[in-house]
C-alpha positions as CSV (number, residue, x, y, z in Angstrom):
1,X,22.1,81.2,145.7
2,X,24.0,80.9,148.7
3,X,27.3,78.0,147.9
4,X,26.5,77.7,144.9
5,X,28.8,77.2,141.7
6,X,27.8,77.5,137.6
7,X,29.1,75.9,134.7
8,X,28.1,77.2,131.1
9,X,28.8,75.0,128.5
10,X,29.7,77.4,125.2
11,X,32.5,75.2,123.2
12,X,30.3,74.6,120.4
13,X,31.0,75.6,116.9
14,X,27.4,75.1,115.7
15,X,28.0,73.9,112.4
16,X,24.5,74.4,111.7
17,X,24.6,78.1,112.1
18,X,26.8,78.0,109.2
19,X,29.0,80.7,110.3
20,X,32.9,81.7,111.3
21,X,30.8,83.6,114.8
22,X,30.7,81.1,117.7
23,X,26.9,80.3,117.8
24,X,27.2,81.9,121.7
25,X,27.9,84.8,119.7
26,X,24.9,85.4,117.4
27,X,22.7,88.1,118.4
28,X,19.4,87.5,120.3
29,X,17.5,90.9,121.2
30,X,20.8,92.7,120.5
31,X,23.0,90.7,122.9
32,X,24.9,87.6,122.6
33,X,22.8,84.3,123.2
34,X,25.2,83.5,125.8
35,X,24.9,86.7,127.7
36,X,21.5,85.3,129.0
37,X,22.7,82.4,130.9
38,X,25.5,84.7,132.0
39,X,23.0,87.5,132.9
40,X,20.9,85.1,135.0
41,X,23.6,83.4,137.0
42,X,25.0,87.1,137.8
43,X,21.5,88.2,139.0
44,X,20.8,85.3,140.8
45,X,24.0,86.0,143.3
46,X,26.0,82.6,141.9
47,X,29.2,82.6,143.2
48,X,31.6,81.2,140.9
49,X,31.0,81.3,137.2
50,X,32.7,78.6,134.9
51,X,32.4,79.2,131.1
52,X,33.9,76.5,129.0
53,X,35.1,78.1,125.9
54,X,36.3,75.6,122.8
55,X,35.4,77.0,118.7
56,X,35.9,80.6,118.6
57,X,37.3,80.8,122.1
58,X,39.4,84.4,122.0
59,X,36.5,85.9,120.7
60,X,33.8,84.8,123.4
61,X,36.3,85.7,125.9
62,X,36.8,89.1,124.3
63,X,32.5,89.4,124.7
64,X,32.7,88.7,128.5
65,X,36.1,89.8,129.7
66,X,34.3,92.4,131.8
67,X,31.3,89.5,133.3
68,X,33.8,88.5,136.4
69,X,33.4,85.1,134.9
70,X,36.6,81.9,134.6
71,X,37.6,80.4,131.5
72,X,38.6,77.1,131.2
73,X,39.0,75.5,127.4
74,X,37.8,72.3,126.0
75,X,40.5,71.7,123.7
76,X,38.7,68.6,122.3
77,X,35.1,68.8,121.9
78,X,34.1,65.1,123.5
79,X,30.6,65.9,124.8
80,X,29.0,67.4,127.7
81,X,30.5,65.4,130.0
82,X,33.9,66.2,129.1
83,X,33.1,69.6,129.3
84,X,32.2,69.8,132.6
85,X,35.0,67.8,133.4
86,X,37.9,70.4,132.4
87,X,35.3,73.2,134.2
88,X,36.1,70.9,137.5
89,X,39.6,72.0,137.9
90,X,38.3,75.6,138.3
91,X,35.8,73.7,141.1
92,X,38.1,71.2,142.6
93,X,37.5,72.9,146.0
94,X,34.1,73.8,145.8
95,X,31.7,71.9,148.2
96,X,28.4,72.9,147.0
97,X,25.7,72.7,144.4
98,X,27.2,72.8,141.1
99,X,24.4,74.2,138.4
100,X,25.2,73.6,134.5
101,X,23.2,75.8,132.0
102,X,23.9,75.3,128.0
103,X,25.4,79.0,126.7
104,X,22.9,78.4,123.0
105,X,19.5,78.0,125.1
106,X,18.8,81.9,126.1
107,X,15.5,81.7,126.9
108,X,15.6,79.9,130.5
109,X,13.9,81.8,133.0
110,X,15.2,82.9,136.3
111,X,12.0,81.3,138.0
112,X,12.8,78.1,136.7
113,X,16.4,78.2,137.9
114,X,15.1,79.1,141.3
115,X,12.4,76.5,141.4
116,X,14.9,74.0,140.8
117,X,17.2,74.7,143.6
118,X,14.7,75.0,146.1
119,X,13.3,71.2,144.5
120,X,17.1,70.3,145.2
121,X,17.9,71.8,148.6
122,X,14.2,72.0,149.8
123,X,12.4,69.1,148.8
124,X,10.5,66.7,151.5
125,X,12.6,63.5,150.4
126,X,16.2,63.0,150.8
127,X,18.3,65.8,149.1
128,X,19.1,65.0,145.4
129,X,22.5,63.9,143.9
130,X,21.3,65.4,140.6
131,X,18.1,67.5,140.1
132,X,17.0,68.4,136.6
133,X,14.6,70.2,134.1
134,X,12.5,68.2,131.6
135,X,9.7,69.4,129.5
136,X,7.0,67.7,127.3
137,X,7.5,67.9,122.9
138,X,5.1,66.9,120.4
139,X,7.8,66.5,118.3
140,X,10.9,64.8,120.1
141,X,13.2,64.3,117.6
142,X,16.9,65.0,118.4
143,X,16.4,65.3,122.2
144,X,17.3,63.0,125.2
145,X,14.4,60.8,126.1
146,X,13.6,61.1,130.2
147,X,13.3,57.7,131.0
148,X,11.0,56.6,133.9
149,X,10.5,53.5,136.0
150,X,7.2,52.1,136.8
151,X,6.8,54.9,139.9
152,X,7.8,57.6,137.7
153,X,11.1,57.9,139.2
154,X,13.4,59.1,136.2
155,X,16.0,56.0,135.4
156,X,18.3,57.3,132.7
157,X,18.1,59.8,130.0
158,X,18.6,58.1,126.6
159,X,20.3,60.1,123.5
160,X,18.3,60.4,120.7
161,X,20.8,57.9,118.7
162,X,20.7,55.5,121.2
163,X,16.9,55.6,121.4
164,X,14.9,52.6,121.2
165,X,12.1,52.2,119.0
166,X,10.3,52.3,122.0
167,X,12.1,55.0,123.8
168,X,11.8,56.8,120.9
169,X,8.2,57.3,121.3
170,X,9.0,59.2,124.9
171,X,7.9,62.8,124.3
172,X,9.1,64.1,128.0
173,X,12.8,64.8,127.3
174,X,16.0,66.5,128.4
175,X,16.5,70.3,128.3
176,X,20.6,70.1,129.8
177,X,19.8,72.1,132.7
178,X,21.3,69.9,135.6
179,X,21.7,70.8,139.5
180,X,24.7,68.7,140.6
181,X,25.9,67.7,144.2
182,X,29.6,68.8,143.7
183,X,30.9,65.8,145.9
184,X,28.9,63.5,143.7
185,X,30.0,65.1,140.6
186,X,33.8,65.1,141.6
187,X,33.2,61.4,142.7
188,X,31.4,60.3,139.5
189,X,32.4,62.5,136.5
190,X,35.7,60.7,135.7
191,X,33.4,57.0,135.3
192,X,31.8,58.8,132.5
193,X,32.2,56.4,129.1
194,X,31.5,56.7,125.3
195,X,30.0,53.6,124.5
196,X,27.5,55.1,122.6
197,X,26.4,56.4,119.1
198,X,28.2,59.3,119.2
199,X,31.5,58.4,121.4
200,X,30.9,61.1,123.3
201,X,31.1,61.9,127.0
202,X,27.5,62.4,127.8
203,X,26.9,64.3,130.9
204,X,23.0,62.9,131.4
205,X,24.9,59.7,132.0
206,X,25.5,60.6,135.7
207,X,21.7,59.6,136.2
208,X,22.1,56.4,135.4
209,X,24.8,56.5,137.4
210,X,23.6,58.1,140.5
211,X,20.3,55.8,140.4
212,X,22.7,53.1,140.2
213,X,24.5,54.2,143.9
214,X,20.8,54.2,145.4
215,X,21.1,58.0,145.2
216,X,17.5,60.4,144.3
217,X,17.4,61.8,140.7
218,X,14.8,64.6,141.2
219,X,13.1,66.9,138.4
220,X,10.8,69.6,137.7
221,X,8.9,70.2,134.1
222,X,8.4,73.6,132.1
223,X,5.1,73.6,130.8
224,X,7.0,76.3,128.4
225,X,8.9,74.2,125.9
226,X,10.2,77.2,124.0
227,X,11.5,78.5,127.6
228,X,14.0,75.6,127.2
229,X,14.7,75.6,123.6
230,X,18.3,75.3,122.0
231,X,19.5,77.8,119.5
232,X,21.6,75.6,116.6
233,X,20.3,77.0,113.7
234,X,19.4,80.4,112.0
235,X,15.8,79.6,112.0
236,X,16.1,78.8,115.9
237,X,18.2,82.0,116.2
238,X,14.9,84.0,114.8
239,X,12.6,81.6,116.7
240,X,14.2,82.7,120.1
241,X,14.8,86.5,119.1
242,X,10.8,86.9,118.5
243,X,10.0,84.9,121.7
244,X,12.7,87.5,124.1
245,X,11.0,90.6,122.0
246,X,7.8,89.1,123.2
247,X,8.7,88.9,126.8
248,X,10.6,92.5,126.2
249,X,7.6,94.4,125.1
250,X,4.8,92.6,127.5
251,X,7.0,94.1,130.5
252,X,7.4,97.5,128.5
253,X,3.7,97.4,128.7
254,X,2.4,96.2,132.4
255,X,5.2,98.8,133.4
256,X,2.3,101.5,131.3
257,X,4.1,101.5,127.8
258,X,1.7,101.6,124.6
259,X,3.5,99.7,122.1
260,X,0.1,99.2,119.2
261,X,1.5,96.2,117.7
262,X,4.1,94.3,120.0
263,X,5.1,91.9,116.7
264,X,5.9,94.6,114.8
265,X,8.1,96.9,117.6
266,X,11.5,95.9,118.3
267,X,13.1,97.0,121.6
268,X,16.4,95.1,122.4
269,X,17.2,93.8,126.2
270,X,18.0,96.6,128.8
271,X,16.2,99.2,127.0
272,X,14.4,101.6,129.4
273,X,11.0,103.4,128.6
274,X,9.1,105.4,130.9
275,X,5.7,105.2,131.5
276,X,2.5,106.6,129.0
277,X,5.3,107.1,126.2
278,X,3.4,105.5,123.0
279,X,5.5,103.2,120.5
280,X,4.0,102.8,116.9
281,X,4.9,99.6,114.4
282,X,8.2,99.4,112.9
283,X,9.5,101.2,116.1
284,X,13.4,99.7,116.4
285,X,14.9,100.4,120.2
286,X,18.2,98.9,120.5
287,X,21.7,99.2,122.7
288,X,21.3,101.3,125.8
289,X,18.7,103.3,124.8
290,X,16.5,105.1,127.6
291,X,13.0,107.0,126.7
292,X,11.6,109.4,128.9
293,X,7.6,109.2,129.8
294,X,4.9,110.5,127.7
295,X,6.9,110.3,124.6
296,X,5.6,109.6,121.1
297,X,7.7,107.4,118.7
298,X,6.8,107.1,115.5
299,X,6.5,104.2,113.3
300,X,10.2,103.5,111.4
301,X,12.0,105.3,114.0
302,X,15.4,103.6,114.7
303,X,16.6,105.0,118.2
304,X,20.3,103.4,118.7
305,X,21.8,103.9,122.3
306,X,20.7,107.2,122.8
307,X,18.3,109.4,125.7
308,X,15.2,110.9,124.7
309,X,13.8,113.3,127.2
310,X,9.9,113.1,128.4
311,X,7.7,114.4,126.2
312,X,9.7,114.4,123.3
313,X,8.1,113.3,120.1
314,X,10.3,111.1,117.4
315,X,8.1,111.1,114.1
316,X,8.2,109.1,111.4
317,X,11.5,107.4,110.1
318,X,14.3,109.5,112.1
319,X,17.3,107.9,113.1
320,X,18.8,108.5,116.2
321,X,22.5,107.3,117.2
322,X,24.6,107.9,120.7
323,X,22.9,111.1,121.2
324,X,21.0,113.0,124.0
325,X,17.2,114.5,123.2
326,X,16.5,116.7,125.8
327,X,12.5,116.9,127.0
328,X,9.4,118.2,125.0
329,X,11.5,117.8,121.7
330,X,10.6,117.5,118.2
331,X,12.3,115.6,116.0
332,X,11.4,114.8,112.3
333,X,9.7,113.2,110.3
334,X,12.9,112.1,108.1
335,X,15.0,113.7,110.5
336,X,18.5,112.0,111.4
337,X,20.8,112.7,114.4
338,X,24.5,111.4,114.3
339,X,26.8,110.4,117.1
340,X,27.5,113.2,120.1
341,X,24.5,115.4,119.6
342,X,22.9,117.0,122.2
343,X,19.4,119.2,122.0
344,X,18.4,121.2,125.2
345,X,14.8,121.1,125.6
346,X,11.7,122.3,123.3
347,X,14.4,121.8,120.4
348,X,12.7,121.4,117.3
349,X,14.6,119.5,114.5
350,X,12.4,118.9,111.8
351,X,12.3,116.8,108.3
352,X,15.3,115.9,106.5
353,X,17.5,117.4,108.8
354,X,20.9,115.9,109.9
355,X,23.1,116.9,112.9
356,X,26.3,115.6,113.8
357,X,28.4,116.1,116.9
358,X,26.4,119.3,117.6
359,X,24.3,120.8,120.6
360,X,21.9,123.3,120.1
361,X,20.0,125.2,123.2
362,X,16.8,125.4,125.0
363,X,14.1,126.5,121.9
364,X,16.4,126.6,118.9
365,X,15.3,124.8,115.7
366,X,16.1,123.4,112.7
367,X,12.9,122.7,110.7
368,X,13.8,121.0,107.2
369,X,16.4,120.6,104.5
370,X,19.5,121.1,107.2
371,X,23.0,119.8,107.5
372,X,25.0,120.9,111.3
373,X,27.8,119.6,111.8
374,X,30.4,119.8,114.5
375,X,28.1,123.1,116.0
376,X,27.8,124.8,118.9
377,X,24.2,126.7,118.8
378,X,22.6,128.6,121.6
379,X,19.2,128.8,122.7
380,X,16.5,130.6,120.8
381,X,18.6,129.8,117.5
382,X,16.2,129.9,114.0
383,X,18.4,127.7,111.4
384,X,16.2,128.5,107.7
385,X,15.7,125.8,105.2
386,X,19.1,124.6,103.6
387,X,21.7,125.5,105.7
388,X,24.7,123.9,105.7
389,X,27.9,124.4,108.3
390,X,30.9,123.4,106.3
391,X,32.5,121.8,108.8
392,X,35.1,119.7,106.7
393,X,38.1,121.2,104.5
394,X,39.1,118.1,103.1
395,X,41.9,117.8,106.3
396,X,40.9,119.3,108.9
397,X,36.9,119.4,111.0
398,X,36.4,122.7,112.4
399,X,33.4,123.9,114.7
400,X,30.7,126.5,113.9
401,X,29.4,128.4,116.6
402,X,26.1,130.4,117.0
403,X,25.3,132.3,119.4
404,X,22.0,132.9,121.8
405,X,18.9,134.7,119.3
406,X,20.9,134.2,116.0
407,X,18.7,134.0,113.2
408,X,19.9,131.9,110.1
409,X,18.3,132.5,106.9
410,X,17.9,129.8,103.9
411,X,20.4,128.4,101.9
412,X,23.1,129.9,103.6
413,X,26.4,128.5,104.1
414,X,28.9,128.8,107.8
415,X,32.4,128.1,106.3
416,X,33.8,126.5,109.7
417,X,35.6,128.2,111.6
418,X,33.4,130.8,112.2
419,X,31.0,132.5,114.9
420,X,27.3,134.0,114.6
421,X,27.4,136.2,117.4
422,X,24.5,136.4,119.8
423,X,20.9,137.9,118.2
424,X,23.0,138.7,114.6
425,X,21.1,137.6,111.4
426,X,22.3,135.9,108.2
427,X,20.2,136.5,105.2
428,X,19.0,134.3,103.0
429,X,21.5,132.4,100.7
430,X,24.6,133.9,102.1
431,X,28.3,132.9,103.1
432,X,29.4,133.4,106.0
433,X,33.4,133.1,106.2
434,X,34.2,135.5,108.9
435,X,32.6,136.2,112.8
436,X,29.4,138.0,112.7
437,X,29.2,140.1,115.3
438,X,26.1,140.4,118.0
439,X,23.4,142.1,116.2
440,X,25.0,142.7,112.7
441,X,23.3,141.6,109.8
442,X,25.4,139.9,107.3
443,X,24.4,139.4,103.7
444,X,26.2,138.2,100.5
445,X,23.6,137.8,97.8
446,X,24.3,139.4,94.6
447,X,22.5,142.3,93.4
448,X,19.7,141.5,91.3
449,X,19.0,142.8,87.4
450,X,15.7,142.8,86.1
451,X,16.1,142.7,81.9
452,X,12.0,144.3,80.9
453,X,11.0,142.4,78.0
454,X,13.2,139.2,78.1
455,X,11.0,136.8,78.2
456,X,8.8,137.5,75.5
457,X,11.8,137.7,72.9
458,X,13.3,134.4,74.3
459,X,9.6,132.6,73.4
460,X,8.7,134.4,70.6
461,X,7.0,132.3,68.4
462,X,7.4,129.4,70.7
463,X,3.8,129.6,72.2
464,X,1.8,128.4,69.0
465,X,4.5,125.4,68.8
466,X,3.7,123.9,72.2
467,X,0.0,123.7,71.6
């Protein structure tokens, strides 16, 4: 992509979308639409990157502060060809090829981007002034109509409400993917007018333009309409989520991921999963999320920017956020883990189970009916059937620690802060409010009383009643 310049057009409000956001801003496989385009021209080695912000502007700036992109604003939204005009002053210098991608179509392929400038640099004829992407609709309604001459040589494009009858019938149409000569889009974008339906600027203009200087108008075609598809409305927004899911989990699965039924798992972009790990239905992988390799995920797991170690196995329905699973771990079914915990490996945390801001060694487990929060728990650790650290005073969090071999026995209580020292066991149903030491036993249940006979004189009489 050697001297070569972008422009993203993203100034939009998209009244359709019916919505405060910026459409750029709605979510498509857990990323901005925009970020897309972006992504593409920063992978492709563009040099300069022009987004033209309008609707919404502080906020899409905010989302791509950190993309090494310039901002220029269109104060006025007059059309497209306004909008690359006031991205120009960021270009006035630039001598290249100038390539404009919409910010709402997030689907465009990096092949097709390529193809297209080697069409414009490469091609056998003379080298384009403008070089462009078109694609073939059943239904053409509300696109530019790619108008042709006699030797198929495109002519004009013609907006939808300027559309003859006639032209109307043209199903080969604009997608507003251009490739400009910068000299010839310096020269020309200022002769630009808005005698049209709309009294906008329109950028596709410039063809009619250039093929009026005896300059070449070249194009390629997607034979992938949905490739080129714009995002303007919530059903659009779903349209293109499903389709980059699609493409998400068929390279999840020539990599050597099992996902059973791709409609029904959904892994965002940039989400990593190692090979022979099997993904059920319902599966949700989003944010940046990494799964180890030969890894079982259960259907209704949600696994939110966290690591899960190889060989680990998420069952049924457990939530996972911003934590670390080390490898050959357990977890559910039913469990949940909350932000900043970390299991060693072989940890087992089983069925209704919640940790929070814990870590817990190499072999220690949890198996049901658990609440850990803000612990520090060795390796080898049993935790019985409901235990709870009270971690929270009502001011103040505090840590509970246990040590290496500590054995916890149900329906206890830790009253935070407090230390199980290493190999010491809590019996069942106690609490603990001071350090156990290593190897003690510590017990608090209350002695039990047997009273012979009570039941019987409680029920007397009562037996003949309930039949």
């Amino acid at each position: 992509m050697k001297n070569l310049a972008a422009v993203v057009l993203a100034a939009g409000k998209g009244t359709r979308m019916k919505s405060e956001k910026p459409k750029v801003l709605h979510i498509v496989a857990g990323k901005p639409m925009l970020f897309f385009p972006v992504n593409l021209l920063k992978n492709s080695g563009a040099g300069k990157i022009v987004l033209v912000v309008g609707f919404g502007s502080e906020a899409v700036v905010e989302a791509f502060k950190d993309y090494g992109l310039s901002f220029v604003t269109q104060e006025e939204q007059l059309g497209t060809g306004h909008a690359v005009s006031c991205a120009l002053k960021e270009l006035r210098d630039f001598t290249g090829d100038v390539l404009v991608l919409s910010g709402d179509v997030p689907l465009i392929r990096e092949e097709t981007v390529k193809a297209l400038l080697d069409l414009h640099r490469k091609g056998a004829k003379a080298k384009a002034a403008i070089s462009l992407v078109t694609t073939v609709v059943e239904n053409p309604k509300g696109y530019g109509r790619i108008v042709r001459d006699a030797d198929g040589e495109i002519i004009r494009i013609v907006e939808e409400k300027d559309c003859s009858p006639l032209q109307r019938k043209i199903q080969e149409v604009n997608t507003g993917i251009y490739l400009f000569s910068a000299s010839f889009l310096h020269a020309n974008i200022k002769k630009l007018g808005k005698e049209n339906a709309q009294g906008e600027y329109y950028l596709p203009d410039l063809v009619h333009l250039a093929v009026g200087e005896g300059l070449r108008v070249d194009s390629i075609s997607t034979l992938d309409a949905t490739e080129v598809m714009g995002v303007n409305n919530r059903v659009e927004l779903a349209i293109a989520g499903e389709h980059m899911r699609a493409r998400i989990n068929e390279a999840l699965m020539v990599s050597g991921v099992t996902i059973i039924d791709p409609r029904a798992t959904y892994v965002d972009f940039g989400v990593a999963v190692g090979v022979d790990t099997v993904i059920y239905p319902g599966v949700r992988l989003t944010g940046a999320t990494v799964i180890g390799a030969k890894c079982v995920i259960e259907e209704g797991s949600v696994i939110t920017s966290s690591k899960v170690g190889d060989g680990s196995a998420i069952k049924s329905y457990s939530v996972i956020e911003d934590s670390e699973v080390g490898k050959e771990n357990a977890i559910g079914p039913f469990a949940r883990l909350r932000p900043k915990t970390i299991l060693a490996d072989k940890v087992r945390i089983g069925n209704f189970v919640e940790v929070k801001k814990s870590s817990l060694g190499k072999g220690s487990k949890a198996n049901h009916l658990t609440y850990l929060g803000d612990s520090v728990i060795g390796e080898g650790v049993n935790i019985g059937a409901g235990t709870i650290t009270c971690n929270y005073d009502g001011t103040n969090k505090s840590v509970t620690t246990i040590e290496d071999g500590a054995f916890i026995g149900s329906d206890s209580q830790l009253i935070a802060p407090v230390t199980v020292g290493k190999g010491a066991y809590v019996g069942s149903g106690t609490t603990v409010t001071k350090n156990v030491p290593a190897g003690s036993l510590v017990i608090t249940r209350a002695p039990e009383k047997v009273i012979e006979g009570w039941a019987g004189r409680k029920f007397k009489g009562k037996g003949k009643e309930k039949e």
